[in-house]
matplotlib code that plots the C-alpha trace (Angstrom):
import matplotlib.pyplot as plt

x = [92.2, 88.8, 86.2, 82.0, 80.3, 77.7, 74.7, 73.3, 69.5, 69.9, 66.2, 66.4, 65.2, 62.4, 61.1, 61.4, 58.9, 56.5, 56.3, 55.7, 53.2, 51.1, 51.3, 50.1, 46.9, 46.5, 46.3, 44.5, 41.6, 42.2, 41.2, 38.4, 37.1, 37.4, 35.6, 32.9, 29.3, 27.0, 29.0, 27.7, 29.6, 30.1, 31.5, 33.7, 34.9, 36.1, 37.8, 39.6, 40.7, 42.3, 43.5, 45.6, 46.3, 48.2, 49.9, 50.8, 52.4, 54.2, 55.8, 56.4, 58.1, 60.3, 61.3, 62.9, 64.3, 68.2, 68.6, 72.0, 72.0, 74.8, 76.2, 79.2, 82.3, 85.8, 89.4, 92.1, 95.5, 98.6, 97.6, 94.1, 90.3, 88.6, 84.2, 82.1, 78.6, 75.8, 78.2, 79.9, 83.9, 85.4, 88.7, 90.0, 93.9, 94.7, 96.8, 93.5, 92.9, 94.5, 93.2, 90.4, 88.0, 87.1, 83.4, 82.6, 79.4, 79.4, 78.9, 76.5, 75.5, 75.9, 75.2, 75.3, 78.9, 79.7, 81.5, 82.7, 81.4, 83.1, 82.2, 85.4, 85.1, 87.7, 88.0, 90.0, 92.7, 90.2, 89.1, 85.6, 83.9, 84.3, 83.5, 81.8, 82.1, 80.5, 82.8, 82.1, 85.2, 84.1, 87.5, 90.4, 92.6, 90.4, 90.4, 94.1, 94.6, 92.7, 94.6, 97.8, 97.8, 96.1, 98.4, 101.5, 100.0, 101.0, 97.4, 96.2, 93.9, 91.0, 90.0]
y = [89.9, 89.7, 90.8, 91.5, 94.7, 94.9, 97.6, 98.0, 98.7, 102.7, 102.9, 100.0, 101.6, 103.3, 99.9, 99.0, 101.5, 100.9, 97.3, 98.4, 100.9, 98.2, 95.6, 97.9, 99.0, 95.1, 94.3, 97.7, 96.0, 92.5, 94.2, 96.4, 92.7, 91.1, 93.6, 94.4, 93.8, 92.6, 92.8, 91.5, 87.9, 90.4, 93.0, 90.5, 88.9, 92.6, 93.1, 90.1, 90.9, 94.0, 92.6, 90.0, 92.5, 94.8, 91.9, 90.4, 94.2, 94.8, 91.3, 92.2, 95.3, 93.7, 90.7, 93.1, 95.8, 95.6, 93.5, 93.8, 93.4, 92.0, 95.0, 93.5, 92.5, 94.5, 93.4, 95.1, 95.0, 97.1, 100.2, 100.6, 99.3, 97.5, 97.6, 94.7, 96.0, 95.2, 93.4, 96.6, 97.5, 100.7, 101.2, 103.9, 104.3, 105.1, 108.1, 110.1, 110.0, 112.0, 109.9, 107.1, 107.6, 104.2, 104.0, 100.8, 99.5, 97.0, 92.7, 91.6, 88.1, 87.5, 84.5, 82.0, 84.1, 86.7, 89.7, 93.0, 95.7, 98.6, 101.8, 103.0, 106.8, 107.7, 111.2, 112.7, 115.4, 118.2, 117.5, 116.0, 112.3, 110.5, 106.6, 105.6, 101.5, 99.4, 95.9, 92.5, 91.1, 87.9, 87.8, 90.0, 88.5, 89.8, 92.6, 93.0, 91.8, 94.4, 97.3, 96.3, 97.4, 100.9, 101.2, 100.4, 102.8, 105.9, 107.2, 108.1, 106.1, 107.8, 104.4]
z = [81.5, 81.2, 84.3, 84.2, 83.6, 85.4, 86.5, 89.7, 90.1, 91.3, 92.5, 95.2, 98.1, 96.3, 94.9, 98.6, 99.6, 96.9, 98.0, 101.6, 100.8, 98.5, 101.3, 103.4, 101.5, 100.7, 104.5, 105.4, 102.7, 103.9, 108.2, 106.3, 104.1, 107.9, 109.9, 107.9, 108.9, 106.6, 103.6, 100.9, 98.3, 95.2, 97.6, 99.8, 96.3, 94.8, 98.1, 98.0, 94.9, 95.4, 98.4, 96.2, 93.6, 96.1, 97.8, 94.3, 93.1, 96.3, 96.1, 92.8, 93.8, 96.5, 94.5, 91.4, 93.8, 93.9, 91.1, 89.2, 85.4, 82.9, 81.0, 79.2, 79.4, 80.0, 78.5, 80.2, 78.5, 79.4, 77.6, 77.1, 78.5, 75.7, 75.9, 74.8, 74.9, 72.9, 70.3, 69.7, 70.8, 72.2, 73.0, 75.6, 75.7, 79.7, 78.0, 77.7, 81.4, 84.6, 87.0, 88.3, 91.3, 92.8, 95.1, 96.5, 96.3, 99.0, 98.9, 96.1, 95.1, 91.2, 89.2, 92.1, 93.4, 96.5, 95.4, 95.3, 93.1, 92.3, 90.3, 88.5, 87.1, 84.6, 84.7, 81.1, 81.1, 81.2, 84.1, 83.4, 83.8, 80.4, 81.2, 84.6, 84.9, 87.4, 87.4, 89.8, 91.4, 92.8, 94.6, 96.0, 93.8, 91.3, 91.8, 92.3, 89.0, 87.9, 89.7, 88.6, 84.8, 86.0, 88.7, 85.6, 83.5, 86.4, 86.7, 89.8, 92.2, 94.5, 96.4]

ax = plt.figure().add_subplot(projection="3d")
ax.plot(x, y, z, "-o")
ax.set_aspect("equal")
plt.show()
């Protein structure tokens, strides 16, 4: 079975404020540029140009907050994850684990599809996190289909 890796933008809500904090200056210029008496072309033309360039970098901000990127793919078999990242493979034999915290990430939109994402932490015998994955299930079927060959392989399952 093959699913999407996938990585959420972590700094969301403080690319949110940025954008709010540049639209803000841009229409705190924008009330100064209208208010102003006797303000002379060259100075009403630079003001208007910050104006825009504060409006155009908090749009900019807004637009690429929360974006989520491809990572890769994961194959799941009975016995083991496999990685495809970056053209390279790793495999990780569920033997190596003791068990697999499950956080949910909430409803995302990817590639034109509404979805789950989950971020799966396999933590290893010792007690300590050894491979953190962030996977889109685009359906509960999904995402059993998934669960089932961790849940066969006996480790388990912090949902």
């Amino acid at each position: 079975m093959e699913f999407e890796l996938v990585s959420i933008d972590q700094h969301k809500r403080s690319k949110i404020m940025y954008a709010a904090g540049f639209i803000v200056a841009a229409m705190t210029l924008f009330f100064l540029l209208s208010t102003a008496p006797n303000l002379s072309y060259s100075a009403g033309v630079i003001l208007m140009g910050m104006v825009m360039v504060f409006a155009l970098t908090g749009l900019f901000f807004f637009v690429r907050a929360g974006k989520i990127y491809h990572a890769g793919k994961l194959l799941l078999s009975a016995e083991e994850i496999i990685l495809e990242q970056n053209g390279e493979v790793v495999n990780y034999y569920f033997g190596l684990y003791s068990e697999v915290n499950i956080k949910d990430e909430g409803f995302h939109s990817y590639k034109g599809s509404n979805g789950k994402i989950l971020t799966l932490i396999f933590h290893q015998k010792e007690n300590r996190d050894l491979l953190s994955l962030q996977l889109f299930f685009p359906s509960e079927k999904n995402l059993a289909e998934f669960l089932s060959p961790l849940k066969a392989s006996g480790i388990p399952i912090n949902y």
